[in-house]
C-alpha positions in Angstrom: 172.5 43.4 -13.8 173.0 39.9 -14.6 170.3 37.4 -14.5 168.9 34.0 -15.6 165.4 33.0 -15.4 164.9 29.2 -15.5 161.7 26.4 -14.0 162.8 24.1 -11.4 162.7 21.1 -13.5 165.8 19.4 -14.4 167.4 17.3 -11.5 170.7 15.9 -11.9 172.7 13.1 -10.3 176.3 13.0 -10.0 178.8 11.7 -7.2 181.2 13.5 -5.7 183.7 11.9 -3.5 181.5 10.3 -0.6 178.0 11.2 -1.3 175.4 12.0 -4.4 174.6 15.2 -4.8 171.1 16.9 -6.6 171.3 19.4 -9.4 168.4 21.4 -10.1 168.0 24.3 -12.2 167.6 27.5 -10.2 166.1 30.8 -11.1 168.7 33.0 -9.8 169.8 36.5 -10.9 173.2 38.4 -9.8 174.6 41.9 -10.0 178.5 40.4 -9.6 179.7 40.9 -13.0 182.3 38.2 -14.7 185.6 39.1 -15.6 184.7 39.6 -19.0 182.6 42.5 -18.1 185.1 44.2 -16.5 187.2 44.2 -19.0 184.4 45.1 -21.7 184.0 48.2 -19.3 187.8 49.5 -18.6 188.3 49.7 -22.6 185.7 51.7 -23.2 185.2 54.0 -20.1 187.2 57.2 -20.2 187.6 58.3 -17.1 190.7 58.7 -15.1 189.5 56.3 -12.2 188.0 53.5 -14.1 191.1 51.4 -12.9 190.0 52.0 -9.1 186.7 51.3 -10.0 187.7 48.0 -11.6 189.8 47.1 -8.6 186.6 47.5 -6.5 185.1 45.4 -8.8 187.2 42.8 -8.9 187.5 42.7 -5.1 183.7 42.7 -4.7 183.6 39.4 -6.6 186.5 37.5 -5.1 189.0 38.1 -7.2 191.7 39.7 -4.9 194.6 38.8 -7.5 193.0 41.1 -10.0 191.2 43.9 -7.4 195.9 44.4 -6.5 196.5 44.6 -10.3 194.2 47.4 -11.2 194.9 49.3 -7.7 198.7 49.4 -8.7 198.0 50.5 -12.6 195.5 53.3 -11.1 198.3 54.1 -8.9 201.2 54.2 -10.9 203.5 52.8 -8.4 206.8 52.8 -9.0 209.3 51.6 -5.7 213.1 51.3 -4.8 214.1 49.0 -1.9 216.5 49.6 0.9 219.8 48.6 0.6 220.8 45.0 2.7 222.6 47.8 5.5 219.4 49.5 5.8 217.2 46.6 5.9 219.9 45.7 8.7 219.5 48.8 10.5 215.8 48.7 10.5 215.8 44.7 12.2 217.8 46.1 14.8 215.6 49.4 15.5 212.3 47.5 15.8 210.6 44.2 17.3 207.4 42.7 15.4 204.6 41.5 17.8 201.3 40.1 16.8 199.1 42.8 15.4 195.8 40.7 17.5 197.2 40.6 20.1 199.1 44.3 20.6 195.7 45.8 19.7 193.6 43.5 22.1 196.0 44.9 24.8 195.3 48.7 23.6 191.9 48.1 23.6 191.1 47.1 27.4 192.1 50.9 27.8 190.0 52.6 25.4 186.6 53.1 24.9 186.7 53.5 21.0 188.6 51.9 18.2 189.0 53.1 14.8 190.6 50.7 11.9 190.5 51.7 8.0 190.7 49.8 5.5 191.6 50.1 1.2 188.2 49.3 -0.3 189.6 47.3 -3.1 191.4 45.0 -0.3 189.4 42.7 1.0 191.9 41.0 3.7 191.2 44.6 5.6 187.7 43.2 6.1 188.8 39.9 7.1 191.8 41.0 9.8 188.6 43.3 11.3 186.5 40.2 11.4 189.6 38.2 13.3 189.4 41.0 16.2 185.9 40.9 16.5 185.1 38.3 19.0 187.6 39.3 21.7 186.8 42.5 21.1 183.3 41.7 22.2 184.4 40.2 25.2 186.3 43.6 26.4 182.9 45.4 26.1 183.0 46.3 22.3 179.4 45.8 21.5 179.1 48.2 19.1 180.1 48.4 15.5 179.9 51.3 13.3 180.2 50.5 9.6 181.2 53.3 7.0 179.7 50.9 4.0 176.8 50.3 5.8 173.7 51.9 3.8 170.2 53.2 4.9 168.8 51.4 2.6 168.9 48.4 4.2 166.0 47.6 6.7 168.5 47.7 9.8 166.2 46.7 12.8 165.8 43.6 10.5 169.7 42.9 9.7 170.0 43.4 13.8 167.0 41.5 15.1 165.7 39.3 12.6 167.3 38.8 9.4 171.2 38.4 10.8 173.1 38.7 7.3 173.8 41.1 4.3 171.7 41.8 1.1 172.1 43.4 -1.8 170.9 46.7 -0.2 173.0 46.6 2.7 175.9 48.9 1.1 178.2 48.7 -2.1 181.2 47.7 -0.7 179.4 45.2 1.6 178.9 43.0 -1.7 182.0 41.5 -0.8 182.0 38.4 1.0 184.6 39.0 3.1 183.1 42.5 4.2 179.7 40.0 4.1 180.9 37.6 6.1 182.4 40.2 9.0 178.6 41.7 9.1 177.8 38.3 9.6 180.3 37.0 12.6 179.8 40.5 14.3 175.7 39.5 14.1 176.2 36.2 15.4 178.4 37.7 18.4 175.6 39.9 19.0 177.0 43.2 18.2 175.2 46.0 17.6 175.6 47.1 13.7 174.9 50.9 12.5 175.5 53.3 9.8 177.2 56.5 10.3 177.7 58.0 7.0 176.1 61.3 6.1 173.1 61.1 4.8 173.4 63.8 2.3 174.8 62.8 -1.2 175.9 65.9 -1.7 178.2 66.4 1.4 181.8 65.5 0.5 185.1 66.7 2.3 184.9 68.4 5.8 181.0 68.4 5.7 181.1 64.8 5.4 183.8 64.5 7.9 181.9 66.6 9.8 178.1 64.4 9.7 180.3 60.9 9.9 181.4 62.2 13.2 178.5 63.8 14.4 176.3 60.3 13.5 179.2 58.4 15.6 178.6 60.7 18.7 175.2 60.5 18.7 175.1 56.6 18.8 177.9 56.8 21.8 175.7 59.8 23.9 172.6 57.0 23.3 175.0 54.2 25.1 177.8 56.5 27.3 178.8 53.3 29.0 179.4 50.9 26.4 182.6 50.8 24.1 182.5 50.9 20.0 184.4 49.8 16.6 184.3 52.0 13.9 185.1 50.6 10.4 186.1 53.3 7.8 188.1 54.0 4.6 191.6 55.4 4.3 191.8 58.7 5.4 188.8 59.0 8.0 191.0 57.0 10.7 193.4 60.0 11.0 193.6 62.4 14.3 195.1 65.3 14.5 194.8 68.8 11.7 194.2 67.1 7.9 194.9 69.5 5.1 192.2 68.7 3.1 189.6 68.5 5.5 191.5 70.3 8.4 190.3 67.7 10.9 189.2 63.7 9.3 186.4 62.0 10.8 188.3 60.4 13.6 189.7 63.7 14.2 186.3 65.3 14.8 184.9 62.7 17.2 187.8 63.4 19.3 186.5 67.5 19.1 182.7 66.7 19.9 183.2 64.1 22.4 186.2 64.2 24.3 187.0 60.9 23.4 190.4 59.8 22.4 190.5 57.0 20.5 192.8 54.2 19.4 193.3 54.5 15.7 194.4 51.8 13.1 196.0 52.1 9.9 195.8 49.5 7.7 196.5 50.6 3.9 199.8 52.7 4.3 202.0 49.5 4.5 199.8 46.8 2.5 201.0 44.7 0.4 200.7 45.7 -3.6 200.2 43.3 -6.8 204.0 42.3 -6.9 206.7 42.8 -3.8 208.7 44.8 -6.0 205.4 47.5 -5.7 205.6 47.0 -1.7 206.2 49.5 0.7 210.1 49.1 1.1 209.2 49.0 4.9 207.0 45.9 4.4 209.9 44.0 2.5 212.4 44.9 5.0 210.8 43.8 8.0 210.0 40.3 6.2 206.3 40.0 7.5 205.0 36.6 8.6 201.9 37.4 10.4 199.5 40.4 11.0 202.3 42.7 13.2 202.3 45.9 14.9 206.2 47.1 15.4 207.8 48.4 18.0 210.6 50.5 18.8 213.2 50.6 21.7 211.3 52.7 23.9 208.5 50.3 23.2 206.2 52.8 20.9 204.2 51.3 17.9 205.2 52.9 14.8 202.3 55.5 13.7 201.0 55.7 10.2 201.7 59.7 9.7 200.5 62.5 7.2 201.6 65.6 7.6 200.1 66.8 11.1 198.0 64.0 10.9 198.4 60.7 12.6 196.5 56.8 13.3 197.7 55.2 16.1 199.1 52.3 15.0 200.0 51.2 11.8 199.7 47.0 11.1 202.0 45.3 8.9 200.4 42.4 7.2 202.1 39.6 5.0 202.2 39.1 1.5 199.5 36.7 -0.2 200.2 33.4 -1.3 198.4 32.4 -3.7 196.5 28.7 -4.3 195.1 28.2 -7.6 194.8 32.2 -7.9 192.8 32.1 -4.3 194.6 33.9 -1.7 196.3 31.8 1.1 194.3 33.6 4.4 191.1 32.8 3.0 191.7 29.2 4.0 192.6 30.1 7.3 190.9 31.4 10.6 188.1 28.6 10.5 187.7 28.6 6.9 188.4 25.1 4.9 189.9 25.1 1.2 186.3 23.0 0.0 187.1 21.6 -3.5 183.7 22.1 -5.5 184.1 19.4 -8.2 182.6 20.9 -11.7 183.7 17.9 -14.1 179.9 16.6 -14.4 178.4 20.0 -13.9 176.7 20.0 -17.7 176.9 23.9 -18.0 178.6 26.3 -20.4 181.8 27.9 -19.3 182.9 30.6 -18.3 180.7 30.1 -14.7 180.3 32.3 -11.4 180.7 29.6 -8.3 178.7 31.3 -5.4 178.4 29.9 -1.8 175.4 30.8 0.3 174.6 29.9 3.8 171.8 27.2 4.1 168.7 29.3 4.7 170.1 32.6 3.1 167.9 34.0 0.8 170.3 33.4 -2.8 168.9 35.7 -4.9 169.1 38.6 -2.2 171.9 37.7 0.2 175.9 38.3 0.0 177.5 35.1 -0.5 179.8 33.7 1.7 183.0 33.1 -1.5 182.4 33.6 -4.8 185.4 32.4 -8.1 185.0 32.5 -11.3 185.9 29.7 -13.7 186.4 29.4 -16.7 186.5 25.3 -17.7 185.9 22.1 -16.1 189.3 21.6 -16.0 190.2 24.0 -13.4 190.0 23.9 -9.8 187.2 25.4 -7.7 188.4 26.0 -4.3 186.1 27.9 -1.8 186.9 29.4 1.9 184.1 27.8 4.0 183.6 26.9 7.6 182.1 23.8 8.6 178.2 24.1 7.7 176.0 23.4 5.0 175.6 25.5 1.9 173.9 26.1 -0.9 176.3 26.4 -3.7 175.1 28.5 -7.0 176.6 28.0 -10.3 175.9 30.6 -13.1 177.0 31.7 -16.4 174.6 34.4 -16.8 172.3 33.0 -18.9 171.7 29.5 -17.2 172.1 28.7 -13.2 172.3 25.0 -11.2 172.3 24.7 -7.4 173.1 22.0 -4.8 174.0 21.6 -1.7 177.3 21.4 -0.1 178.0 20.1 3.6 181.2 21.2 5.1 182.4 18.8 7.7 
C-alpha cells in the first residue's frame, strides 16, 4: 500500500488557461502502484503467471498499453496472417454490422444476457458500459457483476453511496470497470454479486455456486430481465471439458433460461497487429462489429462443444500520448491537466475523482502516470467537476478541475 500523510497547509496559485486554480496539500493514500513497482515485482517474483498478474496490474491503473504487453509475453503468442486470397474470401463470406446495435436487436428477445470480458482489458468494461443505458430501456434492470465483492456494503453502493471503493472488488479498481458501476447506478440498475462465496470452490463447484447465486436473484424478480458480467470462459453454453458445463451453461440447466451469450476476448486485439487474431486483421475493423454470414447468422465464438452466442470484433487502439483512442470517446473529453507549475517531484500518479467522491476510498474516474513536467497529461472525462489528485507516493496536491 502506498501512502502520503501531509497537513492541509500549503495553498498554491497558478493559472491555467482561463481560470486560477488552488493547490493544497492533501493527505491521501493509494493502493495503485507506479510503474516502477511493477517492474520491481515481475524481476523478482517466480512464478509462472507473474506476467498476467502484471497485466492486471497495469490495467487496473490505466495503463492499457502496458496491461497488452504483459498479456502477450504471459501468452506467448506467436501468429501467421491469411494470405490477400483469403482475406478476399473472407470479405466476400461475411457483412460487419454494428456490434450495439445487432445485440440491442437480440436483446428485445431475451430475458438474459451474458458478455465476458479479459480482465487485463479494460475496453471490455467500457463497450459493457456503452450497452448499458438502452439496455435499461428494454427492461434490463438488473446487473450481475462477477468482480463484484461481499465486502462491500452493497445496500449502500445501491441506495446510498452510488459509486465504487476500494472494497467493492479487485478488478473493480479499474476505472473503466469503476466508471460502468457508476453509469449502471446512475441508470438505476440494480447491481449484485454472484460469485461463490467459498474461497475454496474453484472449477465446476464454482461454476456450479456462480450459477446457482444468478438463479436465485432471477426466482426473486421472474419478471424482470438481467446482464451478467463475467470472465472468459463462464459465458460459454453448451458441455465444457474442464468444468463439463461453464456458468452460463448451468443457468441454462437450473432455470430453463436460454440466454444470449457474448464473447468478447476470443478476437481482441493484442499488443501489436502482427499478435492479432488473423480474423480481426482480415476483416479490417472500424467499429465495435458482430459479423454475419449469408444466411444471416452471427459468427459464434466456439470451444470444442462449447459455444457464446455471438462473438464481437472490436478495433485496434490508437494511441494518443500512450492513452488509448476510445477513452476520449462516448462522452468522454481528452482534459489536458497542465503539470508545468505543479512544484512536485516526478515520477507522479494523476488521479481524477468525481466532486463529492470520497478520494481516499473511491475508484477514480482515469488515472496516468507521468513521469516529468514535460509530458502530456491527458484524461477521459465527461463534462463535470472533479477533484484531481496528484501523488508521487511520498507527497500529494489536489485541485479542482471543471469540465465544460
Amino acid at each position: 500500500m502506498r501512502a502520503t500523510f501531509h497537513l492541509l497547509i500549503a495553498v498554491v496559485f497558478f493559472t491555467s488557461c482561463k481560470e486560477e486554480k488552488i493547490i493544497e496539500q492533501v493527505d491521501f493514500k493509494t493502493k495503485y502502484m507506479f510503474s516502477s513497482e511493477i517492474e520491481s515485482q515481475l524481476a523478482k517474483d517466480t512464478v509462472s503467471w507473474k506476467y498476467q498478474i502484471a497485466a492486471s496490474q497495469y490495467a487496473t491503473k490505466g495503463d492499457y498499453k502496458n496491461a497488452m504487453n504483459q498479456w502477450d509475453i504471459a501468452m506467448g503468442i506467436k501468429r501467421k496472417g491469411f494470405t490477400e486470397d483469403r482475406v478476399d474470401s473472407i470479405n466476400q463470406k461475411y457483412t460487419k454490422v454494428n456490434a450495439n446495435d445487432y445485440i440491442l436487436e437480440q436483446a428485445e428477445k431475451n430475458q438474459v444476457i451474458i458478455i465476458n470480458e479479459a480482465h487485463h482489458n479494460s475496453f471490455h468494461r467500457s463497450f459493457t458500459k456503452s450497452l448499458l443505458k438502452q439496455l435499461y430501456d428494454l427492461g434490463y434492470k438488473n446487473l450481475g457483476l462477477e468482480a463484484l465483492s461481499y465486502k462491500d456494503d452493497l445496500d449502500s453502493l445501491n441506495n446510498i453511496r452510488k459509486y465504487p471503493i476500494q472494497k467493492t472488488g479487485y478488478y473493480t479498481k479499474d476505472p473503466q470497470f469503476g466508471n460502468l458501476i457508476r453509469e449502471a447506478l446512475e441508470i438505476g440498475y440494480t447491481l449484485f454479486p454472484y460469485e461463490t462465496k467459498n474461497e475454496e470452490a474453484n472449477g465446476k463447484p464454482r461454476e456450479i455456486d456462480q450459477a446457482k447465486n444468478i438463479q436465485k436473484a432471477i426466482e426473486a424478480k421472474p419478471n424482470e430481465k438481467f446482464l451478467i458480467h463475467c470472465g472468459y470462459d463462464h459465458a460459454l453454453e453448451g458441455n465444457y471439458d474442464y468444468w463439463e458445463k461453464a456458468m452460463a451453461g448451468r443457468l441454462t440447466e437450473y432455470t430453463g433460461i436460454d440466454p444470449l451469450t457474448i464473447n468478447q476476448v476470443k478476437y481482441s486485439q493484442q499488443s501489436t497487429s502482427e499478435y492479432n487474431f488473423p480474423l480481426l486483421n482480415a476483416l479490417d475493423i472500424k467499429e465495435s462489429s458482430v459479423i454475419i454470414d449469408k444466411k444471416g447468422k452471427p459468427l459464434k465464438h466456439k470451444k470444442g462443444d462449447a459455444w457464446s452466442d455471438i462473438a464481437i470484433f472490436h478495433p485496434t487502439s490508437t494511441y494518443i500520448n500512450n492513452r488509448p483512442d476510445w477513452l476520449f470517446k462516448n462522452g468522454n473529453q481528452n482534459v489536458t491537466i497542465n503539470l508545468e507549475k505543479i512544484q512536485i517531484e516526478f515520477p507522479i500518479m494523476v488521479l481524477a475523482f468525481k466532486e463529492g467522491e470520497n478520494i481516499n476510498m473511491a475508484v477514480p474516474i482515469d488515472i496516468t502516470e507521468v513521469k516529468s513536467s514535460k509530458e502530456t497529461c491527458n484524461l477521459g472525462l465527461k463534462k463535470g467537476t472533479y477533484t484531481i489528485v496528484i501523488t508521487n507516493g511520498n507527497e500529494s496536491l489536489k485541485f479542482k478541475q471543471p469540465v465544460d
